[in-house]
N, C-alpha and C positions, 0 to 999 in steps of 0.2 A: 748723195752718199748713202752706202746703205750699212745696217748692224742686223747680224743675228743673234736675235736672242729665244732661246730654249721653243727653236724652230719654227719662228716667225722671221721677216723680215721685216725692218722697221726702217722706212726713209726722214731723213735729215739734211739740214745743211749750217754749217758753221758760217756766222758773221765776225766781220772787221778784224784787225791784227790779233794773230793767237799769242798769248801769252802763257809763261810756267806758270807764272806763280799770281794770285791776285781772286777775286770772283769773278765768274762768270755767269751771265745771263741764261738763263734757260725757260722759254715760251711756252705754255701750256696751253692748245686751244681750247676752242669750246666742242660742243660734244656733235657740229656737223661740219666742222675746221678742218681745218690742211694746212700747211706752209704760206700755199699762195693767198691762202685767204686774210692773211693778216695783213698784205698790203704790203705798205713801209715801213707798219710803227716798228718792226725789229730794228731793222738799221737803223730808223732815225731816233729810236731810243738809248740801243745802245751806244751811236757817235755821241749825243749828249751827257752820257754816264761814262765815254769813254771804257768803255768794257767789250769785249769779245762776247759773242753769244752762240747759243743754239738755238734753232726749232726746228722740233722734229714732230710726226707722225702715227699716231697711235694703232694700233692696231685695229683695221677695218675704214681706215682714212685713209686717204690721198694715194699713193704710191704705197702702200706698207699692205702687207698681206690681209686678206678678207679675216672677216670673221668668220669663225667657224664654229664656233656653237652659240647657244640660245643667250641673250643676257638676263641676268639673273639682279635680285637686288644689291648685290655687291661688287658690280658690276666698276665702280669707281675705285673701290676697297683694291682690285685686283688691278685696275690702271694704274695706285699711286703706291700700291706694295709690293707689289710683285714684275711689271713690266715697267713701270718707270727705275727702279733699280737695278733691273738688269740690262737694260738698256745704258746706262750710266756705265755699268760696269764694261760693258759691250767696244765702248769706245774709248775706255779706257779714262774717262773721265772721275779724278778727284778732289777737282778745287771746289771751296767754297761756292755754294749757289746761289744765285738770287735769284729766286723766281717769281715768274709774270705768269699767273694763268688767268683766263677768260673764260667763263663760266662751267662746265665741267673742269677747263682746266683751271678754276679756280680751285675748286673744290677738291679738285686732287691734289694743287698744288697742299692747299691745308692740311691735307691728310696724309700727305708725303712730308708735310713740317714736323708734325708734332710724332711719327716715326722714326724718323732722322733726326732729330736735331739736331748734330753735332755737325750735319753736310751742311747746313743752313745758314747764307749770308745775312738773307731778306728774306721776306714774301710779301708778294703785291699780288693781290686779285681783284678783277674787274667781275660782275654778277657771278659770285660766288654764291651756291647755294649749299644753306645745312640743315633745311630739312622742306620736305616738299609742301607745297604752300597750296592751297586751293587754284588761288593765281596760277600758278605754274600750270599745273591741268587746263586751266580756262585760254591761259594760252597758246598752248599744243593743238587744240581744236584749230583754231585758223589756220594754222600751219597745214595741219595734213589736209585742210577743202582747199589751200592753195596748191599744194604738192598734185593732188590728184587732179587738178583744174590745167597742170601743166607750168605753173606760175616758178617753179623751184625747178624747173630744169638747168638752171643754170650750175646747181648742183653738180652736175654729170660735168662739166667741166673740168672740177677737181678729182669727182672721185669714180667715174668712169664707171663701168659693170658693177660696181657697189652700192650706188648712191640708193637704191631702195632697200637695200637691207642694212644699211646704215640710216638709213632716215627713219625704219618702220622699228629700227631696235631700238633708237631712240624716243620716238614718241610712245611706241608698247610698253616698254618698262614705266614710263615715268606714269601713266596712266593704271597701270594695275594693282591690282587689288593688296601683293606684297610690298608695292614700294609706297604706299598711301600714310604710311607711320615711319617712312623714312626720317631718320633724325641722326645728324653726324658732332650732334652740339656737343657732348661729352666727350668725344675724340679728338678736340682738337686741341684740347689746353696744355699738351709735353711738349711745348716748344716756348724757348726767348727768344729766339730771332725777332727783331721787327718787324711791324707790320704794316703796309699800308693795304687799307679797304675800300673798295670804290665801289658806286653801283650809281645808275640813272636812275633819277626819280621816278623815269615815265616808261621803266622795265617792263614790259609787256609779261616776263615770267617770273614775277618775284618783287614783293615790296619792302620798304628798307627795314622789314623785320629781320631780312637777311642780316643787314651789317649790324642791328641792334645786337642779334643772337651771337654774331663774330666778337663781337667786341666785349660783350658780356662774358664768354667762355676762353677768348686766348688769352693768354699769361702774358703773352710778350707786351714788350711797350710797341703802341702803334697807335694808328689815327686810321680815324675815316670820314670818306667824303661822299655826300650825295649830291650829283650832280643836278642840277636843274636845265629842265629844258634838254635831257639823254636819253634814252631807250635802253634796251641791252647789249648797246654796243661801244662803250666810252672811246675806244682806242680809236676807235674810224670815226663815231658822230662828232667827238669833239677831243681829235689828234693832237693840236697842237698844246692845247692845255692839260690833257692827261699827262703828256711827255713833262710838260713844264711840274706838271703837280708831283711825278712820281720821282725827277732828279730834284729839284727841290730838298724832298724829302729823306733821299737817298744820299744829298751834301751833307745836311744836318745831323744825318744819324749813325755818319760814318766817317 
């Protein structure tokens, strides 16, 4: 399915029985994601929650139109205020949301919280980042001598003629010199939604100063979990218990 918004195309696709009335799941990925790359956890989270979902595709991902200019330090600021509302609006969607984002799309998810509140069922993020961490740089590096080694071609799978200027947008910004005092800690605290926090201990871009900083600065009630024995990927390394951890949490608090 596709939506235009303010001259973009952005591809999507809706999960399990649609409902009027109720929340709905909304997917945020991470910042070299797609639809397909999530796997199963969409379906098989939301049959557990019993809820409908979306994920959909951000601009310069998967199927949804390139990027076309340079990104800049607020580069997420403009994914979780401005394209992810119009995009919402695009499909016509206004129920309650709960959202799941994975590390850019964590971080936008949190930044689309505490903007919106009043759209806001939940929010769960898996390595959600709110402010760049040395670590984070340190692990970028591996990345781009695999990328140029040929090792990330699988990449192009998803995102086809884009995949190096989505790869290089993403490792340049986070690397240079304006995003180096990145910090989103004080932006996030205008939301009560709940919250659940996750992150692997053994994150390769981000250590659980992340979820200290989360948790220190949201208002809402929420928890957090650091996985042991995870990387930066909780939903794929360890599926079966992230689902269990995040409906759990999701009965309790609702």
């Amino acid at each position: 399915m596709e939506a235009i918004c303010n001259d973009i195309t952005l591809h999507y696709e809706r999960i399990g029985a649609e409902r009027k009335e109720g929340p709905v799941v909304l997917f945020l990925h991470e910042a070299l994601g797609s639809i397909a790359q999530w796997k199963t956890f969409p379906e098989e989270l939301c049959a557990e929650l019993n809820l409908p979902g979306i994920v959909y595709e951000r601009q310069g991902h998967g199927a949804s139109t390139f990027l076309n200019t340079k990104r800049r330090s607020d580069y997420l600021h403009n994914y979780a205020l401005k394209e992810l509302p119009a995009f919402l609006e695009a499909i016509s969607e206004d129920r309650p949301i709960l959202l799941v984002g994975h590390s850019d799309g964590g971080t936008i998810a949190l930044l689309y919280a505490s903007a919106f509140p009043n759209k806001v069922a939940g929010i769960v993020t898996m390595a959600a980042h709110v402010i760049n961490e040395p670590e984070t740089i340190q692990g970028i590096a591996p990345a781009i001598k695999a990328y140029k080694a040929g090792k990330l071609d699988g990449l192009n799978k998803y995102h086809g003629e884009k995949t190096e200027a989505l790869f290089y947008a993403w490792a340049d910004i986070w690397r240079s010199p304006s995003f180096a005092d990145w910090d989103i800690t004080n932006e996030i605290s205008n939301c009560s939604a709940k919250g659940l926090f996750i992150q692997g201990a053994d994150d390769q871009y981000g250590t659980k100063k992340q979820l200290q900083l989360i948790s220190q600065h949201y208002n809402g009630k929420h928890q957090t979990n650091l996985l042991d024995r995870c990387g930066h990927h909780p939903h794929l390394e360890q599926s079966e218990s992230v689902i269990a951890l995040i409906t759990d949490w999701w009965n309790a608090n609702y």
